[in-house]
C-alpha positions in Angstrom: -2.9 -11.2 -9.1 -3.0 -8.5 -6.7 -5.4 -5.5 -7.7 -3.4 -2.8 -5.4 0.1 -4.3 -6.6 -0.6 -4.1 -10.3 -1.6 -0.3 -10.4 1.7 2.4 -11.0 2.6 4.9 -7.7 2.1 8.2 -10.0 4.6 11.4 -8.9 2.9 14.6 -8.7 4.8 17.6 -9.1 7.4 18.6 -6.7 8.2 15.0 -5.7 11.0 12.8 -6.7 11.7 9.3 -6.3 15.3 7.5 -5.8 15.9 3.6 -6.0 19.1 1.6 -5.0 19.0 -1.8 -4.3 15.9 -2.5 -2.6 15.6 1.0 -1.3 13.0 4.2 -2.4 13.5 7.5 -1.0 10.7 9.7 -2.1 11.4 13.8 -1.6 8.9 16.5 -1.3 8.3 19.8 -0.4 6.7 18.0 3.3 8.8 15.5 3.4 11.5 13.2 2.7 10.7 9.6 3.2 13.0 6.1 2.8 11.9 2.5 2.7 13.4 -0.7 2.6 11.2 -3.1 0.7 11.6 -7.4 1.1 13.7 -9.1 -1.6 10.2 -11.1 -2.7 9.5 -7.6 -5.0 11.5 -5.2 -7.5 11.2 -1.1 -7.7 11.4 0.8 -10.7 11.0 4.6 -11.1 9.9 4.7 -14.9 8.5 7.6 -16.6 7.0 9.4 -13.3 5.6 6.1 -11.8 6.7 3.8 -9.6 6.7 0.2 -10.7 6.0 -2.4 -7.8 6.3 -6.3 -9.3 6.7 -9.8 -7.7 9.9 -11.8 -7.9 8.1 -14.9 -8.0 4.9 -16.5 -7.6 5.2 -17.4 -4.1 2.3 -16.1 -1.5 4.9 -14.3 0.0 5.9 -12.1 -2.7 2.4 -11.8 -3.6 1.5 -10.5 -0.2 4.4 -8.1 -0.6 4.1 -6.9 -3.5 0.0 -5.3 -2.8 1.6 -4.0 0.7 4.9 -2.2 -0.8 2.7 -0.9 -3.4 0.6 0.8 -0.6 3.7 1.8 1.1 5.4 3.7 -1.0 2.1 5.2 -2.6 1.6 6.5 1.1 5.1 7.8 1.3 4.8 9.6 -2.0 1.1 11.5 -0.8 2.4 12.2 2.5 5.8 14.0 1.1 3.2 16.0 -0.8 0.5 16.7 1.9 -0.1 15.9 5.2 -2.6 13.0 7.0 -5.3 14.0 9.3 -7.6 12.3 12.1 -10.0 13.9 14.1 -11.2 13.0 17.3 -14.2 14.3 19.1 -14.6 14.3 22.7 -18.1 13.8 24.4 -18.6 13.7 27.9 -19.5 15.6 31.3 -16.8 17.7 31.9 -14.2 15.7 29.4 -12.5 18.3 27.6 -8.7 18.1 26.2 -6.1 21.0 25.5 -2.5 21.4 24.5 0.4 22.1 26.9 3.5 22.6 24.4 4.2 19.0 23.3 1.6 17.4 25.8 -1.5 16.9 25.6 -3.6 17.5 28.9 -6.9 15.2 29.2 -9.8 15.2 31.3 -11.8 11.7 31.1 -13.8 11.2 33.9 -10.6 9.8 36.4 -9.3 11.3 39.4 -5.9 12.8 38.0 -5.6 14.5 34.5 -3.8 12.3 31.7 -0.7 13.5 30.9 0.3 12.4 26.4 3.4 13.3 25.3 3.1 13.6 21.2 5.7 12.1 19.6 8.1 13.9 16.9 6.4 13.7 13.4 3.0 14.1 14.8 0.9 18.0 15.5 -2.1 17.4 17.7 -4.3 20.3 18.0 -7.0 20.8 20.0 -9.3 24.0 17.6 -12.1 23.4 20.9 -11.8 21.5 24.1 -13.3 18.8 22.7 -12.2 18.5 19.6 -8.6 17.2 18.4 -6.8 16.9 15.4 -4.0 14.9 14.7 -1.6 15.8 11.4 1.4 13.9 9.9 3.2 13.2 6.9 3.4 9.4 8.4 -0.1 8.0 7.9 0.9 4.5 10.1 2.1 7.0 12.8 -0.9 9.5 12.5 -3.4 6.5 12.9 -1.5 5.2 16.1 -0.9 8.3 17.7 -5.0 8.9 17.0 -5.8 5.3 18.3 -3.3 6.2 21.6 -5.4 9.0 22.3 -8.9 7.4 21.7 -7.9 4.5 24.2 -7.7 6.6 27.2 -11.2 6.5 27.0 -13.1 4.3 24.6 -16.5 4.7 23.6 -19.3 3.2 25.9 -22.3 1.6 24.5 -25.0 2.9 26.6 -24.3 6.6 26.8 -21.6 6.8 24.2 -19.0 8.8 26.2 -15.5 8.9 25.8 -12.9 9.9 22.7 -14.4 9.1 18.9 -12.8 9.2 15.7 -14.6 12.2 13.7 -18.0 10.5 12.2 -18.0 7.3 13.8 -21.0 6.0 15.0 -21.5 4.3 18.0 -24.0 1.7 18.3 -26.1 2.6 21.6 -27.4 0.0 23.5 -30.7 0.3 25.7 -30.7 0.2 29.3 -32.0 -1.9 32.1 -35.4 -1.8 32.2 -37.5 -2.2 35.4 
């Protein structure tokens, strides 16, 4: 039995959701969200829940059913609020700043890297090395966040380059003579 799957997607105030066929839309004051689930599971909207269950006992519908449950409870809190990563920036002379949509950065290489932010997505940059990534799409927020931080992973012996907020970076000692 799947732990996730067996727990109800609650429906806080100010969001609706909407099944046909294999179909939720979820609206809130952020957003309005659709998804199309597999035919291994069933939706219900009951009582201010959502109702994810398994059509069978299959390993399929089993691995569905914990995964849609997620889904949709992901749709639901991001028509509500929004997701946020932050990324920190350490470095000589790395530093990062919005251009309009793009997002200018200055890693360490001989020509400035150019990101264009996709629609969905705010990045903000509050200091020049600091960034913030918001979204009501938390899979699009997380791989817009992990696009940024792979211009310039962090190293192991000095720890430079772009971090999630918080992460720590095992460091590694030298050479020694």
């Amino acid at each position: 039995m799947s732990r996730i799957g067996k727990q109800p997607v609650a429906l806080p105030d100010g969001v609706t959701a909407s099944v046909s066929g294999q179909t939720i839309e979820v609206k809130g004051p952020k957003a309005t969200k659709s998804f199309t689930a597999t035919d291994d599971v069933t939706l219900e909207v009951q009582d201010g829940v959502v109702v994810v269950t398994p059509r069978g006992k299959s390993k399929r519908a089993r691995q569905q059913w914990g995964m849609t449950r997620t889904i949709v409870a992901n749709m639901v809190h991001g028509s509500k609020d929004v997701f946020k990563k932050e990324l920190e920036i350490r470095g000589v002379g790395y530093r990062a700043q919005m251009q309009g949509n793009t997002l200018k950065l200055n890693l360490g290489y001989s020509h400035d890297v150019d990101f264009d932010v996709p629609e969905g997505v705010t990045v903000t940059a509050p200091k020049p090395t600091e960034l913030v990534v918001e979204g009501t799409d938390k899979q699009l927020v997380g791989q817009v966040a992990a696009n940024i931080r792979d211009w310039r992973r962090p190293e192991p012996y000095k720890g430079k380059g772009i971090r999630y907020k918080g992460e720590y970076i095992f460091q590694k000692e030298g050479k020694k003579k």
